[in-house]
N, C-alpha and C positions, 0 to 999 in steps of 0.2 A: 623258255623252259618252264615247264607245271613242275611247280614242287610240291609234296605234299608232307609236312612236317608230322609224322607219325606220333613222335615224341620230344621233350623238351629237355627235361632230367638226368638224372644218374640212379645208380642203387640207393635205397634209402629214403626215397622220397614216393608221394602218392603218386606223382605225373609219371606217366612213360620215360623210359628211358630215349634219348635223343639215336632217333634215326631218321630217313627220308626217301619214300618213293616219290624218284625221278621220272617226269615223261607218262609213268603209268608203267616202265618197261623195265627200271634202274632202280637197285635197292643200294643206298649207303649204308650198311651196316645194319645187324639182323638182332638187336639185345635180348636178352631175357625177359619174358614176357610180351614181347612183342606181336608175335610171329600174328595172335585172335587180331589185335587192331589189322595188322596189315593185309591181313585177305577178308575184312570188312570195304576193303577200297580197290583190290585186286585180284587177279586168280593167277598164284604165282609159281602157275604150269606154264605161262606165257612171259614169263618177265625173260628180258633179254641177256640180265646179265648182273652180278652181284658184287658191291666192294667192301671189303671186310680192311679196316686201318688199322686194329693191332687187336691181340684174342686175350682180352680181359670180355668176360662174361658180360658185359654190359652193351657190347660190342658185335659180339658174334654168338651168344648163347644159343639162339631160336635157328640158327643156322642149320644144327644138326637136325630140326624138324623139317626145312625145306628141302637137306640133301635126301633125308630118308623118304620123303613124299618124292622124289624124282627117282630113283631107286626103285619103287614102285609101280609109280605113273609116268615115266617118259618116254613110253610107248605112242602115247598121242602127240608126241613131238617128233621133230626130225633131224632135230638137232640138239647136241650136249646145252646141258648149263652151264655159263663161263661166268667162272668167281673169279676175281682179283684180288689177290688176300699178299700176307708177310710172306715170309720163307718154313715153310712147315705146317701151314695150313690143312692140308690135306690129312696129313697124320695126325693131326688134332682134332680133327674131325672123327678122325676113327676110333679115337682113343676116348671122345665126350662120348659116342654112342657106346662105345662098351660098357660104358659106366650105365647108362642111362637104359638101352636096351639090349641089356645080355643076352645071349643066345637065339638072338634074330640074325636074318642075312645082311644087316645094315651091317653089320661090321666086316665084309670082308671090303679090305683097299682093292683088289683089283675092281671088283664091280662098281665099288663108287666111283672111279676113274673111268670106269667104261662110260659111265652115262652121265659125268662131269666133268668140264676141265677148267683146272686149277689154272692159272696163270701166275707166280712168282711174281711181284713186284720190288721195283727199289729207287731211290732216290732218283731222282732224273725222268725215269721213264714216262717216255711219249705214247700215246695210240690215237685210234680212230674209234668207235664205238656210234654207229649212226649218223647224225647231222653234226656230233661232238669233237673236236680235237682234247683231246685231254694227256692233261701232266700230270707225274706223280710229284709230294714236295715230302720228306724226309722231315715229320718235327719232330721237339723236343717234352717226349712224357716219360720223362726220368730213364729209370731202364729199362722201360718197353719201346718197344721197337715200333715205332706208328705214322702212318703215312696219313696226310690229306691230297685232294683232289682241285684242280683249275680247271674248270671246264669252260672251251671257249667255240661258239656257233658261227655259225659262216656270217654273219651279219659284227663279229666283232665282239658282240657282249660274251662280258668273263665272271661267271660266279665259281663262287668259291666252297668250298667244306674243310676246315681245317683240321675237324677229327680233337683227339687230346691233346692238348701243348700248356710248354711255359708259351714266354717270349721268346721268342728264338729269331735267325735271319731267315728262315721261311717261310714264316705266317710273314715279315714284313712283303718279303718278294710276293709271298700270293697277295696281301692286301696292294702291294702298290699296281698291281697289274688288272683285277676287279673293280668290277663294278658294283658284284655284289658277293656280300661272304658273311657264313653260317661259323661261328667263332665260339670256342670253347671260354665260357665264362663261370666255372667250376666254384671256385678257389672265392670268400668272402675276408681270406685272410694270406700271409704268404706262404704257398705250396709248392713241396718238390716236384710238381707233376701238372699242375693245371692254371690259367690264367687267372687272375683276380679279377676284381667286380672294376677297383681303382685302373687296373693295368688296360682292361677293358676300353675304360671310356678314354686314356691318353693317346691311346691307337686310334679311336675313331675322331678324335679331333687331327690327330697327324692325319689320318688318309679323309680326308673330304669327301674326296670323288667315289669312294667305296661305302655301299649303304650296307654295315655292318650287323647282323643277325645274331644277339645271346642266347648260345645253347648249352646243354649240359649242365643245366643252373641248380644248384641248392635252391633250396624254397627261401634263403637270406637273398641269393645272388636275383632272384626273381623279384621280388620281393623290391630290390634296390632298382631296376629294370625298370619295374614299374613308375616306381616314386620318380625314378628320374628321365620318365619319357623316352629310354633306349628300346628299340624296335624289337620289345618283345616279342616271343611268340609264345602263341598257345596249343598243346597235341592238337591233331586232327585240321590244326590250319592249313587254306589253302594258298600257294600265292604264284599269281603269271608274272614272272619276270625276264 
């Protein structure tokens, strides 16, 4: 798997916000301001398919610009764009562009639906998507409702994206089943919503065999990454794993 670490961050901070073109074809998550980086690496009238983990704006903001460019332009396709998003996606979709672009045709829902399809996700859920088996895992980012992804290749290897979380039992299940995993390391102190820098590193000494990735960092949480040798990343990194 080619990943290409788009962003690192959260709101608030200089770096991009934390998303990742997959393959070239796979976007995890679409945040605000994104959208200029990401078709400096892509042209994403061809991407095959989109996962949105929960619609806090850092998450899925730039989304509304890739639906309204398909709306447009998906004439030179032959087939819909398939997002994978929460339960109401779609309407929230229609409801950011009304805001954003009033009285254009973005906002009628049927035609986003005609030249989009949403897919509902939920805990548990299995698919196929390419050469990928992937799972859906249900975590814990307070009372947002937010999923991460196991992606696992015909050869075996399993990485991971855990999206926002505390600790919960399914960041451990995805950590113990990976090989590799992109881990929300938010929180420099204790937070009703996101991992610490400390909680961080006691999961990467429990799981060995899982070479674990600090995303979603504070410029503190980066910062401590650094100092302490944990497999930082930086925007715009490339990595074959």
């Amino acid at each position: 798997m080619k990943v290409e670490v788009v962003g690192t961050s959260c709101n608030w901070f200089s770096r991009h916000n934390t998303s990742f073109i997959i393959d070239d074809k796979i976007l995890f998550d679409v945040p605000e301001g994104n959208y200029k980086q990401i078709i400096k690496s892509i042209d994403v009238l061809k991407l095959d398919w989109i996962f949105i983990s929960h619609l806090h704006d850092d998450h899925v903001a730039d989304l509304k610009i890739i639906t309204t460019r398909f709306i447009r332009e998906n004439y030179i396709r032959n087939k819909k764009l398939k997002i994978y998003g929460p339960k109401g996606l779609a309407e929230f979709i229609v409801k950011v562009c009304g805001l954003f672009f009033g009285g254009d045709d973005e906002l009628d829902f049927d035609l986003l639906k005609s030249k989009i399809e949403f897919v509902e996700i939920y805990d548990g859920m299995e698919f196929t998507e390419g050469k990928y088996n992937i799972k859906v895992k249900k975590m814990n980012h307070g009372r947002v409702e937010c999923y991460g992804l196991i992606f696992a290749d015909k050869t075996g290897k399993v990485i991971s994206f855990s999206a926002d979380t505390l600790d919960c039992q399914s960041l451990h299940e995805m950590l113990e089943v990976s090989n590799y995993a992109f881990v929300d390391m938010a929180a420099s102190k204790p937070s009703r919503s996101h991992l610490t820098n400390i909680e961080f590193v006691e999961l990467e000494k429990k799981y060995k065999n899982c070479k674990m990735f600090p995303v979603h960092t504070n410029d503190e949480c980066q910062e401590f990454a650094i100092k302490n040798k944990l497999n930082y990343l930086e925007d715009g990194q490339l990595l074959d794993l």
